[in-house]
N, C-alpha and C positions, 0 to 999 in steps of 0.2 A: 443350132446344130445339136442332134440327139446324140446323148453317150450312148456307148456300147456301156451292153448289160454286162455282170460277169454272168460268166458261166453258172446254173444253179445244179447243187448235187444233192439225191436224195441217198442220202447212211442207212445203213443198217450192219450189226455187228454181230458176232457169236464171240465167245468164248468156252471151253473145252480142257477139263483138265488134259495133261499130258500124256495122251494113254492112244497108241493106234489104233484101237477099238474103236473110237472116237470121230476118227478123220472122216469116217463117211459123212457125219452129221455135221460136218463143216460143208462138205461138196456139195451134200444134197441143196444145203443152204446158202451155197456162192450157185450154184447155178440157177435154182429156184429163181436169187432175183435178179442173175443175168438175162434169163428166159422172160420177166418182164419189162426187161429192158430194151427187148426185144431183139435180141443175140438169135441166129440159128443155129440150126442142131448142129454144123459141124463145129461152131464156135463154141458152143456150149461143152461139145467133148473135149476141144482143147482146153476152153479152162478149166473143166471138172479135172484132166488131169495136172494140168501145170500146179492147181493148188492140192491137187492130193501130193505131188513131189515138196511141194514149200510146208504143209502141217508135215509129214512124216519127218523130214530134215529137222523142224523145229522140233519134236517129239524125240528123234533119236538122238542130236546133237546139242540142241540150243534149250532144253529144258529140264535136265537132269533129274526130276524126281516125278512121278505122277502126279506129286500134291499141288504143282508147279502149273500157271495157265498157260496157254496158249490161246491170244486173241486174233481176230479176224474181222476187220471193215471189207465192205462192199461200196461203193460210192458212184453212184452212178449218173455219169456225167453226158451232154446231150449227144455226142458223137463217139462216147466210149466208157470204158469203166476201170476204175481203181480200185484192185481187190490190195489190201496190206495186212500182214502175216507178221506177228509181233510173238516173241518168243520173252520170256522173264529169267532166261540161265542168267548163271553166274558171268560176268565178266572173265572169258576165256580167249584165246587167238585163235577162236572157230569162227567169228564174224571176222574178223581181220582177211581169216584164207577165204571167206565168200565173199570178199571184198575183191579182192585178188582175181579169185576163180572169175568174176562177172565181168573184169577188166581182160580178161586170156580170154573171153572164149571164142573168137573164131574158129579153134581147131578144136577138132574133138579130142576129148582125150585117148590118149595109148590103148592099143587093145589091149597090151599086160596090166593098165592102170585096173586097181581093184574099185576103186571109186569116182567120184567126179561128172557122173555123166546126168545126174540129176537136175543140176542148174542148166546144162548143156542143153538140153530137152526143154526145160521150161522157159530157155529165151528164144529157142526157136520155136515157140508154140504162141508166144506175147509179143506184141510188139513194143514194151519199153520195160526193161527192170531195172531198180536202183534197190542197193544193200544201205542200209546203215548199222554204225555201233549205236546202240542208248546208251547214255549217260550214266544208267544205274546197274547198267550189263543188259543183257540180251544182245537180240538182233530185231533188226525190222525190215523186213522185202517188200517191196510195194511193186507192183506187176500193172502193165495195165496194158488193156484189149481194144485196138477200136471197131466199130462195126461196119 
């Protein structure tokens, strides 16, 4: 009887100090090798933006200083892809409430809400996201698309 394979992924990473100037050269670089993954264009515009929402979030919230990185895998798997958004802030209760927020979101948030509607967008654009705390602080988002 032949085993089932596992699944085979090919990685590729960026990493980016903390600076919004930056994020384009994240997108260009998650969709680059979604596009070889062979994603269409309208897939390609949702992920270009769900990850431009996940570096800006880690940039404004989860990395506190420009000197600070922000990393980024691509993993691309035979029926879909795993892009993961790893932030190095301080251990703060900003990944606790993204924790929270990915668990609430059927509804959208309040029109008076001032925030919140970032993650809201980017799980409706993905079809799976999981938040983690690390260990040493940060956060880590992992998203993933299938085709």
């Amino acid at each position: 009887m032949a085993r089932p394979q596992p699944q085979r992924s090919r990685e590729a990473r960026i990493s980016i100090a903390s600076d919004l100037k930056l994020v384009k050269l994240v997108r260009r670089f998650v969709t680059d090798q979604c596009a070889r993954a062979g994603f269409e264009e309208r897939q390609l515009n949702e992920i270009a933006l769900a990850i431009s929402e996940l570096c800006d979030n880690a940039v404004e919230h989860g990395s506190g200083s420009k000197e600070a990185q922000i990393h980024v895998e691509v993993a691309q798997l035979a029926d879909r892809v795993r892009i993961t958004v790893r932030d190095s802030g301080s251990p703060t209760d900003h990944s606790e409430r993204l924790v929270d927020a990915v668990h609430q979101m059927e509804d959208l948030p309040a029109a008076e809400a001032i925030r919140g509607r970032g993650l809201f967008l980017v799980n409706s654009l993905v079809d799976e996201i999981d938040v983690q705390h690390l260990p040493n602080g940060g956060t880590e988002i992992a998203i993933e698309k299938r085709k």
